[in-house]
N, C-alpha and C positions, 0 to 999 in steps of 0.2 A: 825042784818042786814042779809040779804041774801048775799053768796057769792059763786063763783065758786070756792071750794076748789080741788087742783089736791093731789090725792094718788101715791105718785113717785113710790110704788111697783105697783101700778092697771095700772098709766099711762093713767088715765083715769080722768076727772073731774068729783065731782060730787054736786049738788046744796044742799047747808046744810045754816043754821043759826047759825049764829057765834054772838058772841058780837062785840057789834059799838067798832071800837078802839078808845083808850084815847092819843090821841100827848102830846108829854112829852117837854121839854125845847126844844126852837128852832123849834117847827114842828108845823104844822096845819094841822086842821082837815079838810078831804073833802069829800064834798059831791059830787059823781062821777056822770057826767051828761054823759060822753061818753067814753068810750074807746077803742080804734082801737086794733086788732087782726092782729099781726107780725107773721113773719115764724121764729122768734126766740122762740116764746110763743111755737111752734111747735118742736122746736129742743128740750126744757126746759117736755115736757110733752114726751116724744120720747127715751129721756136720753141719744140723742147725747150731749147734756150739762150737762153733769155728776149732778147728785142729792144733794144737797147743804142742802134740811128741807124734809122732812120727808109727812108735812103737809104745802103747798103752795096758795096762791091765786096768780096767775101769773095775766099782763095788765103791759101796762110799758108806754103807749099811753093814758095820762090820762087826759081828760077837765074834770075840776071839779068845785064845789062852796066851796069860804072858811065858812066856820061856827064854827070852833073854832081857836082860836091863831092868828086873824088878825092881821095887824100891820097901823098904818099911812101912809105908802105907800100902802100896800093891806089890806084893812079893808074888816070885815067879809061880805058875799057878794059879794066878787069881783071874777071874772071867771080868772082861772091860768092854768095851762098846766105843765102837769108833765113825763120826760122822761124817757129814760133805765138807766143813772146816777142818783141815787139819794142822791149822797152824796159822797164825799172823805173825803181824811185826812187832805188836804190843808198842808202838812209838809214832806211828803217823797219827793225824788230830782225831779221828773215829772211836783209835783203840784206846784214846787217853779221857775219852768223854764214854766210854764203856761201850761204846757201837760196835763192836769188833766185828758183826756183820760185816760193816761196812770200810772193813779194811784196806787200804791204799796197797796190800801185797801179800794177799790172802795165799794160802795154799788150799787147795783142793783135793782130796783125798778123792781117787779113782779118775782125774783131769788133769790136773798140774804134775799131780807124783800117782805112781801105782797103788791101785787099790785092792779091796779084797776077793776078785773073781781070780783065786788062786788059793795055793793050801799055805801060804803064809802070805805078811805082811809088816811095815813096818809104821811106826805111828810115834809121833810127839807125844811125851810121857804127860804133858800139862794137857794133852787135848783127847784124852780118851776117861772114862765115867767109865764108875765101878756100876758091874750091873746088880741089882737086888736080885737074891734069891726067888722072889715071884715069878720072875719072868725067867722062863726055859729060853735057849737058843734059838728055836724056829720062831716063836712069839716075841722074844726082843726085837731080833734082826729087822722087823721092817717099821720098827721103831726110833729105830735110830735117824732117818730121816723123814718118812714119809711121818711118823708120829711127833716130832720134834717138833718140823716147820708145819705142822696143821695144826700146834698146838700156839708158834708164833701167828700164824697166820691169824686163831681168834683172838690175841692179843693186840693185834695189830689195828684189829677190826676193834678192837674197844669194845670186846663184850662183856656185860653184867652177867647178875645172878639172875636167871630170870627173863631174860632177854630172848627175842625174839628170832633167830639166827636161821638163814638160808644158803645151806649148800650146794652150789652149782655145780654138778659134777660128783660120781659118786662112788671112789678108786681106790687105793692105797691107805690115802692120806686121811681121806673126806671118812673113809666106813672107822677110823680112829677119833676122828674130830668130835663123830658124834658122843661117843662114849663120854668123853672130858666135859661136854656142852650137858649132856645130862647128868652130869656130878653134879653141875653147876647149874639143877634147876633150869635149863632152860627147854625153849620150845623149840623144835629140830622140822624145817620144810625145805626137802630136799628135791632138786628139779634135777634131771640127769637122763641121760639115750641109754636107750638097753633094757630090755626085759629084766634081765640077769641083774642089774646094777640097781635096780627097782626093788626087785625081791628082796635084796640084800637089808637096802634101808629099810624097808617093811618090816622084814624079820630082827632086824636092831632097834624098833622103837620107833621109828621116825614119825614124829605127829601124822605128816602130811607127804605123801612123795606123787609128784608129778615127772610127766614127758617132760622132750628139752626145753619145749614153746610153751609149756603150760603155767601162766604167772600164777605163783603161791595165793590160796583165797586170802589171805592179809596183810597187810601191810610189814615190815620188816623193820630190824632195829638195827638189823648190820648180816652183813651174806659174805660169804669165801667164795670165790670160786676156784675150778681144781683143773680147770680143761683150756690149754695152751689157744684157748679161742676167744677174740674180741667182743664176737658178736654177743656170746656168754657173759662177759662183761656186763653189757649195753642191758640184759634181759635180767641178770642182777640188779641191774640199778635202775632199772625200770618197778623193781620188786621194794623198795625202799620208803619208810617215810620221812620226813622233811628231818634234815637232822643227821640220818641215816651215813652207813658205811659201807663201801664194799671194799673187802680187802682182796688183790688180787693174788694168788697163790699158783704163780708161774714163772720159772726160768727163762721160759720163753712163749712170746705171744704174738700170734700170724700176722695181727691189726688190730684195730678199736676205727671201726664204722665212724662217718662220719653219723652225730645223733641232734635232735633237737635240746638244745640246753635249757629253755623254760621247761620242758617238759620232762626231761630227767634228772639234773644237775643242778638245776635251783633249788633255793631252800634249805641252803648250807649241807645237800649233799656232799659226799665226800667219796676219791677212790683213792687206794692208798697200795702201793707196789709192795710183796712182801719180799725182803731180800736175806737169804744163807738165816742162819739160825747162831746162836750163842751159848757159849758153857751153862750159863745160866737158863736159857728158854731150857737145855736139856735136863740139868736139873729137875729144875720146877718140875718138867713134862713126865720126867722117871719116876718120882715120888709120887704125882697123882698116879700112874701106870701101876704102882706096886702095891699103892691103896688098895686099888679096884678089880686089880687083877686082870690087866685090861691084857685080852687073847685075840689078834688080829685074826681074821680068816687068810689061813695062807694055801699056798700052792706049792710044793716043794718041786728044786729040780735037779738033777745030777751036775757037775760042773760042764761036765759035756754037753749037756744039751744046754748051754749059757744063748747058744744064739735064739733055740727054740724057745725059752724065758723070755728073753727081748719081744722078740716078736708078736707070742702071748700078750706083752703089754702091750705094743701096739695096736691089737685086733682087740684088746678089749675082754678079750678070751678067760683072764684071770678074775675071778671075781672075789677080792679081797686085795694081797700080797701075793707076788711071788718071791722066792726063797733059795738060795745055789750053797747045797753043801759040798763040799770039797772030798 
C-alpha cells in the first residue's frame, strides 16, 4: 500500500510503500476512504509530542471500509469511523469509573500505532463507530476528532441550553462546535486572528466575532478555547462571569502567563484541561451530526501532498478542515 510515513529525526513525511497490514484478534481491516488532517498530527510531526516510533504513519480521523475481521453487527463493507483513542486497557481505575479518556495505557491511533495517512489501516473492532448514512466521507472525516473533542470540549465547559459560550480561536474544531452550540440555543462570540477565520464565523451565525485582543461586549457563561496559546487562555478568562468556565481544548500549550487572580480567577471561576474524547462523547457527537446534517468546510488533499496539508494547518491557510484521500 502506499502510506505517508513520518521520519521523527527528518520531521518530515515522506510517501513510501509499505505492506497492507494484517489485524490480528479483535481488529479489522480498513480500507481508508478519507482522513482529516488535525493540528495534533502537526504537534506529532514538530516533536512538540515527544517521539514515541521511530517510523510512523500518523491520521487519527479515519472513514474507512471494513474488508477484513467483520462482524454481524459490522459486516465486511460496512463504513466506520476511527478516532485519536484507539484502544485502552478497560482495567486501570479511569476505565473502571468510565474516564477511559483518561487511561493509564491508552493507544493512540496515528501516535502509538499507525494511522490513516495511507490506503489502509488497522483498528480495534470495540473502538471504531458505525458512521450514519448523513454524513459522506469528506464531511465525516474531520469529525472524528476535530468534531468529537469540540463536542467534549463544550461538555467539559458545562454548557446549557441557552448559554452564553466563547470561542477562542476559530479551526477545525471550533467552526463545528458552533453548529452543536446552536442546536442547543445558544449564543456564539467568537474572538480569533485571521480575516479568513472571521468570515467564516460570520458566515456560520456567530452572534458576535471579534480580533484576538477584542474582549466579547458581554459577559460569558463558559468559552473553549482552540489555539495551543496561554495567553488565549488568560483573554478567555478575562471574558467570564463569576461562576464562569473556560475549557481549555489543547493537546498542547506553550504557557499560561503569570495573571492577576482577583481580577480573573476569583469568584469561583473555573479552567478546566480538556483531555482525548470517549466512545461515548462520540456517540452523542455523531447523532447530533446526523440530525443536523452537520457539513464541515473542508479542503481536500491528494495523499501526496500530506506534508502540503500539514503545513496549510500550520499557516492557517485552511479555512475550515483539511481532508487526505488515499
Amino acid at each position: 500500500m502506499k502510506a505517508a510515513v513520518l521520519d521523527a529525526a527528518e520531521k518530515r513525511l515522506r510517501i513510501e510503500e509499505r505492506p497492507r497490514p494484517v489485524p490480528g484478534p479483535g481488529q479489522l481491516l480498513l480500507r481508508v476512504r478519507a482522513c482529516g488532517v488535525c493540528r495534533t498530527d502537526l504537534h506529532i510531526l514538530e516533536g512538540e509530542l515527544p517521539p514515541l516510533r521511530e517510523r510512523l504513519i500518523p491520521g487519527h480521523q479515519i472513514v474507512g471500509e471494513i474488508v477484513e475481521g467483520g462482524s454481524p453487527n459490522m459486516p465486511e463493507g460496512s463504513r466506520v469511523g476511527l478516532s485519536w483513542i484507539g484502544g485502552t486497557d478497560g482495567e486501570c481505575p479511569y476505565c473502571r469509573r468510565g474516564m477511559e479518556n483518561l487511561c493509564d495505557a491508552p493507544l493512540f491511533t496515528g501516535y502509538t500505532v499507525d494511522g490513516g495517512y495511507a490506503e489502509y489501516a488497522v483498528a480495534r473492532r470495540d473502538f471504531v463507530f458505525p458512521l450514519p448514512a448523513e454524513l459522506d466521507d469528506l464531511h465525516a472525516a474531520p469529525l472524528l476528532c476535530a468534531g468529537i473533542i469540540g463536542y467534549r470540549s463544550l461538555r467539559v465547559a458545562g454548557v446549557e441550553p441557552g448559554d452564553k459560550v466563547g470561542l477562542f480561536g476559530f479551526g477545525a474544531s471550533a467552526h463545528l462546535a458552533i453548529a452543536v452550540l446552536q442546536f442547543w440555543g445558544c449564543r456564539v462570540f467568537v474572538s480569533t486572528r485571521g480575516e479568513q477565520h472571521r468570515a467564516l464565523a460570520r458566515s456560520l451565525g456567530a452572534d458576535w466575532v471579534g480580533g484576538e485582543g477584542d474582549p466579547p461586549p458581554e459577559a460569558l457563561d463558559r468559552a473553549v478555547t482552540f489555539a495551543p496559546s496561554g495567553d488565549v487562555v488568560l483573554a478567555a478568562l478575562a471574558s467570564l462571569r463569576k461562576g464562569g468556565v473556560v475549557a481549555i481544548n489543547a493537546i498542547h500549550l506553550d504557557r499560561i502567563p503569570e495573571f492577576d487572580y482577583d481580577k480573573l480567577l476569583w469568584g469561583e471561576r473555573q479552567i478546566r484541561s480538556v483531555a482525548n474524547m470517549t466512545r461515548r462523547d462520540a456517540r452523542e457527537f455523531l447523532a447530533i451530526a446526523a440530525k443536523i446534517r452537520l457539513k464541515p468546510r473542508v479542503t481536500v488533499f491528494a495523499l501526496d501532498r500530506a506534508n502540503e496539508a500539514l503545513q496549510a494547518v500550520k499557516s492557517d491557510a485552511i479555512n475550515g478542515a483539511g481532508v487526505l484521500v488515499p
